[in-house]
TORGUSE-245252 format. One line per field, with one value per residue (C-alpha): x, y, z; residue in three letters; residue number from 1. Coordinates in Angstrom, 2 decimals, padded with zeros to 5 digits, always signed. Layout:
! TORGUSE-245252
X = c(X ...)
Y = c(Y ...)
Z = c(Z ...)
aa = c(ALA ...)
i = c(NUM ...)
This chain:
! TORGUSE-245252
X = c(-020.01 -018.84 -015.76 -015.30 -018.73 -019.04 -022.07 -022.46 -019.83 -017.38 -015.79 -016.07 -014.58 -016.55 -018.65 -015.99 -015.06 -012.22 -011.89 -012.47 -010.09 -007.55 -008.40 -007.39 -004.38 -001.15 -000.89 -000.17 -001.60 -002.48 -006.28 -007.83 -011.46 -011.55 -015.27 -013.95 -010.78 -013.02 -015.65 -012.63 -011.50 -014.94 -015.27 -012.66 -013.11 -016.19 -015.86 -013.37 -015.29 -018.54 -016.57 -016.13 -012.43 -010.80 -010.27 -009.24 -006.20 -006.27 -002.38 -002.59 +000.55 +002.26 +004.14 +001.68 +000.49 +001.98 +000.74 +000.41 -003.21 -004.49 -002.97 -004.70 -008.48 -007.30 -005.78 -008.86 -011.15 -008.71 -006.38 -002.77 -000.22 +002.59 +006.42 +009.10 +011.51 +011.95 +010.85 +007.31 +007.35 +007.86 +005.21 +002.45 +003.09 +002.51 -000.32 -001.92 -001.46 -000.55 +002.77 +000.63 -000.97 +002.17 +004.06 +007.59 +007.98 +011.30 +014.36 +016.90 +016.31 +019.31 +020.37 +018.91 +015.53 +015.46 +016.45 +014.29 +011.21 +012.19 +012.77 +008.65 +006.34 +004.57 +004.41 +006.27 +005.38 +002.73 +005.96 +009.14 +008.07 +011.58 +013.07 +016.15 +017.94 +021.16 +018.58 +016.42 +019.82 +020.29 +016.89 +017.52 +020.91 +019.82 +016.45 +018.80 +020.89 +018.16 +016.91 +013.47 +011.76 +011.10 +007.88 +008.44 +006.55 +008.56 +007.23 +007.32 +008.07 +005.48 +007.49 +004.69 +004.22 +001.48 -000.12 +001.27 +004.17 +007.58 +008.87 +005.69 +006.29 +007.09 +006.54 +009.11 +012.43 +013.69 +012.31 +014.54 +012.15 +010.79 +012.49 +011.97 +009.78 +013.36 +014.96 +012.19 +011.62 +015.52 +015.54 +013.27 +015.63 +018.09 +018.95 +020.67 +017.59 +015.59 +017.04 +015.39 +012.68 +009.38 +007.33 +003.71 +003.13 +003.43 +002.94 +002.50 +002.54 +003.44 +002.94 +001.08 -001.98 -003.36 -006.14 -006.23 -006.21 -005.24 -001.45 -002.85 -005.15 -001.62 +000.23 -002.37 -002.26 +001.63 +001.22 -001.23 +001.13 +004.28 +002.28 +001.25 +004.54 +006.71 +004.12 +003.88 +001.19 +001.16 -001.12 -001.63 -001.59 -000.61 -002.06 -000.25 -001.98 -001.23 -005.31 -005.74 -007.57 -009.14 -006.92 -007.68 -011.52 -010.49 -009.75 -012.55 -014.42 -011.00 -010.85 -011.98 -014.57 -013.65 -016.52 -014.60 -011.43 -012.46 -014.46 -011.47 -009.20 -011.62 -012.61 -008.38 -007.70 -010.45 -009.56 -005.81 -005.16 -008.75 -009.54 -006.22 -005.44 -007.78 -005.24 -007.36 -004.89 -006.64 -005.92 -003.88 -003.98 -001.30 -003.25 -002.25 -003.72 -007.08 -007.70 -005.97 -005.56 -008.91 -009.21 -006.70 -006.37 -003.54 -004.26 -002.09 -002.44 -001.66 +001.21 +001.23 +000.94 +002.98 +002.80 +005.26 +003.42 +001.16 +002.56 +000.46 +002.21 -000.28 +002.62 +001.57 +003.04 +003.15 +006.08 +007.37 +009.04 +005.58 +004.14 +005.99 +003.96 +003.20 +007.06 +008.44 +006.09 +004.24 +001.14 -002.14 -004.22 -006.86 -006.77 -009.60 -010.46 -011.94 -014.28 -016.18 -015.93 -016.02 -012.78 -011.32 -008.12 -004.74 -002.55 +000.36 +000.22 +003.66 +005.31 +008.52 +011.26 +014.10 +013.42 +011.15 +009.35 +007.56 +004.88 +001.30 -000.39 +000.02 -002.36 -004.97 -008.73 -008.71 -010.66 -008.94 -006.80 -004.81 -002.71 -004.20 -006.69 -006.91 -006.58 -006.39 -005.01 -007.10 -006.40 -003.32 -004.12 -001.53 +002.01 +002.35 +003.57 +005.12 +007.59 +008.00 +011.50 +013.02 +014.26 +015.27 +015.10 +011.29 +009.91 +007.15 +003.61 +000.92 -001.71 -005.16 -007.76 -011.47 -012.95 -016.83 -017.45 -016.79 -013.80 -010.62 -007.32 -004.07 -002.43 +001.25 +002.22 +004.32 +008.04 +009.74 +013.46 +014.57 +013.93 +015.97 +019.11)
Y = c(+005.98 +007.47 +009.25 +011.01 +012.75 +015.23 +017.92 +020.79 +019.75 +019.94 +017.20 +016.94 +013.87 +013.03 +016.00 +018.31 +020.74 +020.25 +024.04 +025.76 +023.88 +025.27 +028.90 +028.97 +025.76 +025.40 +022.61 +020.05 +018.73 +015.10 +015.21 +012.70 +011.92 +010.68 +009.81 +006.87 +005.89 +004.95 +003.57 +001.35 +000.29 -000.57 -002.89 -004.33 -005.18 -005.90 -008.24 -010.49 -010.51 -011.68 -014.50 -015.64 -015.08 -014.83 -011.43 -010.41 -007.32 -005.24 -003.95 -000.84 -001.38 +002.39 +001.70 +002.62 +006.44 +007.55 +011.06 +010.92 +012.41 +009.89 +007.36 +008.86 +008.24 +004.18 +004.04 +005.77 +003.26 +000.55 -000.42 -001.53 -001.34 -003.25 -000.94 -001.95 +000.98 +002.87 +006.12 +003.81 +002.52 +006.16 +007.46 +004.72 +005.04 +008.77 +009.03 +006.52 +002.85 +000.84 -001.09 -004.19 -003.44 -002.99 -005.50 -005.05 -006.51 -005.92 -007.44 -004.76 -003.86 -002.09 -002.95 +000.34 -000.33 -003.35 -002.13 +000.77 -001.52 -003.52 -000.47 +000.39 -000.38 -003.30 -006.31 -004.11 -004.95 -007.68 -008.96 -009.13 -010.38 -012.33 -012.54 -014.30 -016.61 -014.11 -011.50 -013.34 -014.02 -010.15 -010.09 -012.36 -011.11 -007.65 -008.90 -011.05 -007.38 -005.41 -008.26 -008.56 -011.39 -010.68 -011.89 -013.81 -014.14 -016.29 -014.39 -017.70 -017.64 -020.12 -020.16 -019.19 -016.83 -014.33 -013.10 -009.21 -006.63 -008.65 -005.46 -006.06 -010.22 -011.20 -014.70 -017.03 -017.78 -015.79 -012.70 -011.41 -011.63 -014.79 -017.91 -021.54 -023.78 -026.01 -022.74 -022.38 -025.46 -026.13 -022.78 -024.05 -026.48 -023.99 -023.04 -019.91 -018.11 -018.31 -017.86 -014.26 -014.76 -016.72 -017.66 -016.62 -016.57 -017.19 -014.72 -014.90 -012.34 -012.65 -009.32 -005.83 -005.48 -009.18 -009.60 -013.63 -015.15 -018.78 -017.93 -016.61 -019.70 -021.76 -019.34 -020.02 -023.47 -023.60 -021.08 -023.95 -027.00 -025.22 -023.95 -027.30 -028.10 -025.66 -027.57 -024.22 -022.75 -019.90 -016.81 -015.92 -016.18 -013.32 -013.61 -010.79 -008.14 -007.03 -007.08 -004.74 -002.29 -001.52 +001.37 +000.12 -000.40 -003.65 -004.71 -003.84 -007.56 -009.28 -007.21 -009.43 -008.12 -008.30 -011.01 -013.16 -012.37 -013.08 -016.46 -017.55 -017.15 -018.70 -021.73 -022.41 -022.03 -024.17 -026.99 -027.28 -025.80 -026.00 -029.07 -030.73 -028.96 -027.51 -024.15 -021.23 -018.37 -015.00 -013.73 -010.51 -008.59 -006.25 -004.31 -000.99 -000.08 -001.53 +001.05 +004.31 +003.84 +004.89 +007.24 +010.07 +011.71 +013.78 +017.40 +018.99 +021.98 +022.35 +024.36 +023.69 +021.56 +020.56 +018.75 +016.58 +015.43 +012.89 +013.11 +015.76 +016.10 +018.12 +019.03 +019.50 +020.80 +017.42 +015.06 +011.60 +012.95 +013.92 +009.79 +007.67 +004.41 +005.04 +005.40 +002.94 +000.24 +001.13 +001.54 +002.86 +005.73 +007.35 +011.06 +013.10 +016.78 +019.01 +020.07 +017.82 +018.06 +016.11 +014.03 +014.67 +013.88 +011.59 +012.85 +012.00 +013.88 +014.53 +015.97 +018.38 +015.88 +015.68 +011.78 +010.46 +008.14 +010.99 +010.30 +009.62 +008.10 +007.97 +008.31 +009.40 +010.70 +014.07 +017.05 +020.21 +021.69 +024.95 +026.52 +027.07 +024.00 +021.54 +017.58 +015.08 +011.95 +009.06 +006.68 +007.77 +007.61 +004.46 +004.73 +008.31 +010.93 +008.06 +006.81 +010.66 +012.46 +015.73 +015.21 +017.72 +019.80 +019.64 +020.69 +017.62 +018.80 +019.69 +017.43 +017.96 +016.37 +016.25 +015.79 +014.11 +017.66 +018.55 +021.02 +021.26 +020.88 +021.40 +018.05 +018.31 +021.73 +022.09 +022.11 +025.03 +025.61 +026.38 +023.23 +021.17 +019.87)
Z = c(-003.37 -006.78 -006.01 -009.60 -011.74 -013.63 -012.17 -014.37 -016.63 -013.96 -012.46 -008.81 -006.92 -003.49 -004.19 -004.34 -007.33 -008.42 -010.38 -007.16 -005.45 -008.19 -007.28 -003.76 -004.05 -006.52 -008.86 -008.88 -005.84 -004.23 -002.73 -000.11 +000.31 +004.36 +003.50 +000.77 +003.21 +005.71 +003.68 +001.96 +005.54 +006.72 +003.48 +004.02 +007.71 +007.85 +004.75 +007.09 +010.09 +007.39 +006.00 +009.63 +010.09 +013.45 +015.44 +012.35 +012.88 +009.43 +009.79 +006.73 +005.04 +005.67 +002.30 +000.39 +001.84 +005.10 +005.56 +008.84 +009.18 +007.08 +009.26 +012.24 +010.42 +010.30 +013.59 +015.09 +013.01 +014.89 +012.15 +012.94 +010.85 +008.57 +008.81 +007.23 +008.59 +011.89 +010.33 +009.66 +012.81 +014.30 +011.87 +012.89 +017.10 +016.38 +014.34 +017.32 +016.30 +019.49 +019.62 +020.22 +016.97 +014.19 +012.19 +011.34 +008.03 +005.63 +004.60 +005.64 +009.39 +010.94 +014.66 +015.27 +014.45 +015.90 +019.37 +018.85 +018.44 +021.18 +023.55 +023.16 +026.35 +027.05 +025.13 +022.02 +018.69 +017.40 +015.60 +013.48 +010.47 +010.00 +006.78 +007.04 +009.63 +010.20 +010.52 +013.43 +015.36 +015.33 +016.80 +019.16 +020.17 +020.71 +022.54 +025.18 +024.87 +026.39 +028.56 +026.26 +024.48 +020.89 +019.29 +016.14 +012.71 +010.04 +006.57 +004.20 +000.68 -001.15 -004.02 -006.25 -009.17 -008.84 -011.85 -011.21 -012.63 -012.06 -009.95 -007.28 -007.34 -003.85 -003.50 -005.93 -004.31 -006.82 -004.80 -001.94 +000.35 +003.04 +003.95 +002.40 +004.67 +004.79 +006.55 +009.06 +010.15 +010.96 +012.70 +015.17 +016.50 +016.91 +020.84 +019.66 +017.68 +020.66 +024.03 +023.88 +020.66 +020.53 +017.95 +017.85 +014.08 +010.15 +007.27 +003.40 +000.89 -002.98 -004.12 -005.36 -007.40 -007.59 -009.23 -010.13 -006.56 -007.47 -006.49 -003.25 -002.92 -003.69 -000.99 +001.86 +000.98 +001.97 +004.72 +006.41 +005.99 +007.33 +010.08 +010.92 +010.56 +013.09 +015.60 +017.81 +019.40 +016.64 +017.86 +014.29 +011.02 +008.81 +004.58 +003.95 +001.51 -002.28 -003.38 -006.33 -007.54 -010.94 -012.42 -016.26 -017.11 -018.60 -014.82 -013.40 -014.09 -013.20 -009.62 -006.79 -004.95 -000.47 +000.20 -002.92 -001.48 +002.15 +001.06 -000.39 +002.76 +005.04 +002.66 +002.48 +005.77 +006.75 +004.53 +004.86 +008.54 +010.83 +009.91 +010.86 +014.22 +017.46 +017.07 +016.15 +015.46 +014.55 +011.61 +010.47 +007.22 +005.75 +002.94 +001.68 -002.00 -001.78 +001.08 -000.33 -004.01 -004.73 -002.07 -003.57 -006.85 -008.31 -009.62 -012.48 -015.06 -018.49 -019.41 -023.00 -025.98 -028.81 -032.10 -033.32 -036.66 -036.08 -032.33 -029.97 -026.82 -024.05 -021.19 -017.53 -014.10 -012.68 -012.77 -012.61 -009.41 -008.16 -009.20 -010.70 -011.38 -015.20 -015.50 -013.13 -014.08 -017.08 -014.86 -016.72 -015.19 -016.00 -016.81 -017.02 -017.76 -015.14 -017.64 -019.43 -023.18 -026.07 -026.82 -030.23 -030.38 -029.13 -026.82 -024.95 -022.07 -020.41 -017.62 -016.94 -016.21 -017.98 -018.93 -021.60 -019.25 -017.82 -019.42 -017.24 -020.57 -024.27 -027.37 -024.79 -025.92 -024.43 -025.65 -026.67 -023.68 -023.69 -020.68 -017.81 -018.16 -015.37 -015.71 -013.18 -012.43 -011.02 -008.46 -006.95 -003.23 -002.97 -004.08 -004.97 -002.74 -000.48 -003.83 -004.71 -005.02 -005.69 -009.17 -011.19 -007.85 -007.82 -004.66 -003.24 -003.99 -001.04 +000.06 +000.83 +002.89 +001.95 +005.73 +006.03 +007.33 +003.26 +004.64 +002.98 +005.18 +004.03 +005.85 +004.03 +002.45 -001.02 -000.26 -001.59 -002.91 +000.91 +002.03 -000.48 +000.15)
aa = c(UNK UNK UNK UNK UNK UNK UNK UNK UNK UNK UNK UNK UNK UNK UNK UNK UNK UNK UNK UNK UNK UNK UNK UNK UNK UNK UNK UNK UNK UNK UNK UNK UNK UNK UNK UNK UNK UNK UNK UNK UNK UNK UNK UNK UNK UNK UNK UNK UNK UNK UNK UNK UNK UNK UNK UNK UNK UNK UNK UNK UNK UNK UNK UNK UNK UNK UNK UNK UNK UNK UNK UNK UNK UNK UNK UNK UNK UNK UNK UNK UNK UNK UNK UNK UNK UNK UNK UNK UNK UNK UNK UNK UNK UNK UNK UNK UNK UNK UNK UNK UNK UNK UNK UNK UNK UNK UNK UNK UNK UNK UNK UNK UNK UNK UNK UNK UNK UNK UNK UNK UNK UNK UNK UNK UNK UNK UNK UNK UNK UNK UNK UNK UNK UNK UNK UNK UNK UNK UNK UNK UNK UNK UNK UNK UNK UNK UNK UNK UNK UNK UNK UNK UNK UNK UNK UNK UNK UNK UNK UNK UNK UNK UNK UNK UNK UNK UNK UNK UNK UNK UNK UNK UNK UNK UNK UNK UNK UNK UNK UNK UNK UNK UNK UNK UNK UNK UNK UNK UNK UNK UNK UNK UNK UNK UNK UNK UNK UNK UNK UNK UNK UNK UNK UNK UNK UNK UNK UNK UNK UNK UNK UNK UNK UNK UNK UNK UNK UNK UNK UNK UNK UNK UNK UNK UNK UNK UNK UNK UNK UNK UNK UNK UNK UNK UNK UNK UNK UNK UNK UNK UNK UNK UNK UNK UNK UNK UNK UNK UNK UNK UNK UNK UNK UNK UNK UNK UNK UNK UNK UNK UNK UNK UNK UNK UNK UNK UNK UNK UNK UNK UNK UNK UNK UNK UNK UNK UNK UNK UNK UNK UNK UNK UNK UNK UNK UNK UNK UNK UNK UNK UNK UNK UNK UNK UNK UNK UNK UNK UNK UNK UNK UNK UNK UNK UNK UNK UNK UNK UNK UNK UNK UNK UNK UNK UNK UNK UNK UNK UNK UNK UNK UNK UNK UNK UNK UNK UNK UNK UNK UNK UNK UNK UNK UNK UNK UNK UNK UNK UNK UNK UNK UNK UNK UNK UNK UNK UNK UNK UNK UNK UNK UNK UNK UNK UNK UNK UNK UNK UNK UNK UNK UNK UNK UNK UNK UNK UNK UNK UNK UNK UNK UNK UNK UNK UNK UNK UNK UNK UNK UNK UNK UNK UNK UNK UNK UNK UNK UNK UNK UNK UNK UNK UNK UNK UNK UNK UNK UNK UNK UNK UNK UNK UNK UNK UNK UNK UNK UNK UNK UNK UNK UNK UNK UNK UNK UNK UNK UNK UNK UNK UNK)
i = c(1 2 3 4 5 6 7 8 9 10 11 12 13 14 15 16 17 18 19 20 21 22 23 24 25 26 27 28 29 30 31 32 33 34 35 36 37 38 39 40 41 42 43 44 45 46 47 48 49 50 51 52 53 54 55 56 57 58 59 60 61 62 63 64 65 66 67 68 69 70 71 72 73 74 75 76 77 78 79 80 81 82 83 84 85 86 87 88 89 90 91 92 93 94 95 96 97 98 99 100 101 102 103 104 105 106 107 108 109 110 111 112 113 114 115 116 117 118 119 120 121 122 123 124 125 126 127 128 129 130 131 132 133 134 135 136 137 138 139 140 141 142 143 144 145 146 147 148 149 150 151 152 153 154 155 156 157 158 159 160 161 162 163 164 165 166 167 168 169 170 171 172 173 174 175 176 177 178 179 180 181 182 183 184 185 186 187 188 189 190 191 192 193 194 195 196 197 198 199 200 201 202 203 204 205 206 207 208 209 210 211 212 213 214 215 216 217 218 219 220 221 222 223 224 225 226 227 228 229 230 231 232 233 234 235 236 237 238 239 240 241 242 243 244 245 246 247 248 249 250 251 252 253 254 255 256 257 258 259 260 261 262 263 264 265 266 267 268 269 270 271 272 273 274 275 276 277 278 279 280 281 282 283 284 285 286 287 288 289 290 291 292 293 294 295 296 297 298 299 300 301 302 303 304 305 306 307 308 309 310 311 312 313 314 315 316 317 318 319 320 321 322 323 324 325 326 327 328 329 330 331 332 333 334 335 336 337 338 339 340 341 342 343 344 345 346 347 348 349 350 351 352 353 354 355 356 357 358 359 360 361 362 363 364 365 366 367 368 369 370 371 372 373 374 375 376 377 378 379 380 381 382 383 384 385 386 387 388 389 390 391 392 393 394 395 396 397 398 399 400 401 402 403 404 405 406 407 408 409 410 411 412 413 414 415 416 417 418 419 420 421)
């Protein structure tokens, strides 16, 4: 579906006016279409199971948007999910998403969240993702602790360079996260990592945003010759996620569409692990942006503009605090007026925080806006209230959700000075 045209001059995004919404919510404000989330889910699962993949288990990576009612449209659609935190983990069992179902992925997990995760019914978790040898004897140790048996993924780093911002590179050794194939494969003949731990899979991921898959092509190629290998019975085998989305128009001919993307993983897989072994591990996913990004959109005002010379500045009610992308990594969004005019003029249009990276796009085509006019923000479904602070003491800003049903639902109100610390 189009999720952004302009009707009447107005712009609506999944048939929704934007203006109206403005008359009965504050700005700035993060909306949700659940229409396009589930339509980007069903792409995206569907495009695996196409490509012949096996039992494939999409795990949404909570990173990227954990309001917790959105989570509860995936879970109910059957997605698991990748956590790399006890407060995820927390977020995903309550919003619905089995145990069975989660991946705990992450560098830094405390003692606490390890025991945590093992304390949960059943089987527990689909796995540790494992990131470092010290950290999968803690595992073990506090597994043989609680008289448990953890389940085991090794996350591998390729050592490859993805073509992607250096700050969302995962996959060079260079990057703090994964072990070398030389780590894994003398872990395994360890006694003292597994008295209390089992292996049951391998995982890849080298980073955010891709949009040239021949690192990922390189990636699945090692992920298939260490798992042949470890010479385990693996239950799976985890690709990881990252995919990108088009936020620039120049991107939108580089993005990858899912059957490309899907084609790819099968043809790989195929060719350098199915073809030398009988194991048939299913296969688990760990996307996050390529199911929300394009799903949400960010809603500010206009407070005022200002010329600096040749410099016009056009100054909004949204912050860096509020998304932070275009300042943390230079990311480009679009911005659009809620009512269509004529662009005339270059603007840098600018937020309220005291830093002069607060800035959501410069020299911008814009048409003529004074207070009280409306602009939005495109694409920020993925990374935006879930990487927002309270700078400047700014309280968070409220989140809507667009239901099929076309209603409006207030799923995370605005925080007010009283509930700052």
């Amino acid at each position: 579906m189009n999720e952004l045209t302009y009707k009447n001059k107005k712009l609506q995004f999944a048939g929704q006016d934007i203006s109206t919404l403005t008359k009965k919510f504050k700005t700035p404000f993060f909306i949700y279409s659940e229409e396009m989330l589930t339509e980007n889910y069903e792409q995206f699962s569907q495009g695996a199971q196409k490509a012949g993949l096996i039992d494939p288990l999409i795990c949404f990576a909570m990173k990227s948007n954990p309001n917790k009612e959105l989570v509860k449209i995936l879970a109910k659609l059957g997605s698991g999910a990748d956590i790399v935190s006890g407060g995820e983990l927390k977020r995903a069992i309550e919003a619905g998403i089995p145990a069975e179902k989660i991946v705990f992925s992450g560098v830094g997990k405390t003692q606490e969240e390890i025991e945590y995760a093992l304390k949960l019914k059943g089987q527990g978790l689909n796995s540790f993702n494992v990131e470092s040898l010290e950290e999968l004897e803690l595992i073990n140790q506090c597994a043989k602790k609680l008289k448990k048996q953890a389940r085991i993924c090794f996350r591998l780093n390729p050592v490859v360079q993805p073509k992607t911002h250096k700050y969302i590179s995962t996959g060079n050794k260079t990057h703090k996260f994964g072990l070398l194939e030389h780590d894994i494969l003398l872990s395994l003949k360890e006694k003292k990592y597994w008295s209390h731990s089992k292996l049951v899979g391998l995982s890849v991921h080298i980073g955010s945003q891709l949009l040239d898959l021949k690192a990922t092509k390189k990636a699945l190629v090692r992920l298939s010759e260490v798992a042949l290998k470890t010479e385990c019975p693996l239950e799976f085998l985890d690709v990881g996620g990252g995919l990108g989305v088009d936020y620039h128009p120049d991107e939108t001919h580089k993005l990858p569409h899912i059957e490309t993307y899907m084609n790819l993983i099968a043809e790989t897989l195929e060719k350098a692990f199915y073809a030398k072994t009988d194991l048939r591990p299913r296969i688990v996913f760990e996307p996050g942006r390529r199911i929300v990004a394009k799903a949400g959109l960010f809603v500010m005002k206009v407070l005022r503009n200002k010329v600096s010379e040749d410099n016009h500045f056009v100054i909004v009610d949204g912050g860096m605090n509020d998304f932070m992308r275009p300042s943390l990594y230079g990311a480009y969004h679009a911005l659009l007026p809620v009512k269509d005019a004529p662009k005339t003029q270059k603007c840098h249009v600018v937020g309220p925080i005291c830093e002069t990276s607060d800035c959501f796009g410069s020299d911008r085509p814009l048409p003529p806006l004074k207070s009280g006019d409306l602009l939005v923000l495109k694409d920020t479904g993925a990374y935006g209230y879930s990487m927002g602070s309270n700078y400047n003491l700014r309280g968070r800003p409220l989140e809507l959700l667009l239901e099929k049903k076309k209603k409006i639902r207030v799923i995370n109100k605005a925080q007010d000075y009283s509930e700052l610390t």
